[in-house]
Each structure stands twice: as C-alpha cells, then as structure tokens.
N, C-alpha and C positions, 0 to 999 in steps of 0.2 A: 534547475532548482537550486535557491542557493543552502549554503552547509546551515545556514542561521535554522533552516525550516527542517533539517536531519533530526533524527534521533538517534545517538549514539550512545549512552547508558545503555547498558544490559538492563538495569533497576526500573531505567523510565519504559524499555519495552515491556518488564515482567510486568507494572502496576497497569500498562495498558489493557495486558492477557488478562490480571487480574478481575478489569471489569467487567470481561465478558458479553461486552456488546457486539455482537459479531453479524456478517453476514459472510455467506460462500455461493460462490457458482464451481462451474466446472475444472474451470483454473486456477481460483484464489479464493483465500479467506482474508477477510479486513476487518481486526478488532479496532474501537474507537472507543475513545475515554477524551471526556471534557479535562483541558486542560486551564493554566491563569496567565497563559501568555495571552499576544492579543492575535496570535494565526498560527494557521494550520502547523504542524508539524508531521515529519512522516519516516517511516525506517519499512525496507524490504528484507525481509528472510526466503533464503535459498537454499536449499537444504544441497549438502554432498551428494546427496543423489542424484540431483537435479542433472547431473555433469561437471565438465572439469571447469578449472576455474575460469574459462576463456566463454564459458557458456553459462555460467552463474554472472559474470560481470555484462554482458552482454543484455541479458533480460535484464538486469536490475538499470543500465540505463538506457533500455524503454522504456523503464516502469515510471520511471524520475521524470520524464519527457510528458511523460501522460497525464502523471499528476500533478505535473504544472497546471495541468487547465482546470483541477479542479477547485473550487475557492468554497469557501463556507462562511456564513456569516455569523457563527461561533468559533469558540477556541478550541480545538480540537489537538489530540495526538491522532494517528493514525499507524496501524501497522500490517501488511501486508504480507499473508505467506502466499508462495507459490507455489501450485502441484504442479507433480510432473508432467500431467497432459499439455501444461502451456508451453514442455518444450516443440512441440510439432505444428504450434499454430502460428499464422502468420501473425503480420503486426499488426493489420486493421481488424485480425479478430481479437488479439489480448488488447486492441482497443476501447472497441466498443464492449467486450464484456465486462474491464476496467470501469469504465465512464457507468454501465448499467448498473454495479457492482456499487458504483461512487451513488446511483442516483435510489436505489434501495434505500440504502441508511437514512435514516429523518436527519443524523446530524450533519449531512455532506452535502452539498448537489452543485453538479458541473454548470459551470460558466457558460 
C-alpha cells in the first residue's frame, strides 16, 4: 500500500471516529467517513495491549496487504482497530474476516 493512501493525522483519524459509521466482527472494528480525495485512504490502530512492538508491526503489515485488495468506487478514509482476539488467528482467517468486514459496509467492497 502506498504512504499516499495512509492516514497519518491524529485530526484526520479523530474526524473519522467522529462519524461513526462503523462495523465490527470478532477481530476488528472499521470506522468509514467519505472523504474529497479521489481514493481510499486507510490508518490501523494497535493498541499496547495487543503486544510488544514486534507483534503490533507485524499485524499491521498484514493488514496493509489485505487492504490492498480492497478498492471502492467512492472516496473514502478508512480506519481500523484491532482486538485482541486477532492476535491468535491465522492470516487466512484475519483475511477473510477483513475482506467480510470490507464487504458489510455499503461504502467499501472488495475487488
């Protein structure tokens, strides 16, 4: 995923959470606010809990990977928290629950 498609602002994640469009499964929650770029953009939150920093960098790039494939044909932020359950699951299940997660939302849906 390239940086262009990141969200880095603390500001642009809060106004995200602000809009409160949200869906969650057992792994993740994904807040989603139309943005006036012309594509996706996307930020992962790991919480300290989650583990140490070699297991927080780790899950966030397979998250980065996954959500490559996702594309929308809106402008979208997107922001991703992660519970703790998804440290014990494999990658094809924080896959497919991701991609299910991506195809919920009316504003998203996988490639």
């Amino acid at each position: 995923m390239k940086k262009a498609y990141r969200i880095k602002k603390s500001a642009d994640i809060d106004a995200v959470m602000k809009e409160r469009a949200q869906k969650s499964n057992k792994y993740f929650k994904l807040y989603v606010k139309k943005n006036t770029l012309d594509h996706l953009r996307f930020a992962i939150g790991v919480s300290k809990r989650y583990g140490k920093a070699f297991e927080r960098n780790r899950i966030k790039r397979q998250l980065r990977m996954i959500a490559s494939l996702v594309t929308t044909d809106q402008s979208v932020d997107c922001f991703l928290i992660v519970h703790g359950s998804a440290k014990n699951a494999s990658f094809e299940t924080l896959k497919s629950a991701l991609l299910e997660l991506f195809d919920k939302h009316p504003m998203t849906k996988v490639e």
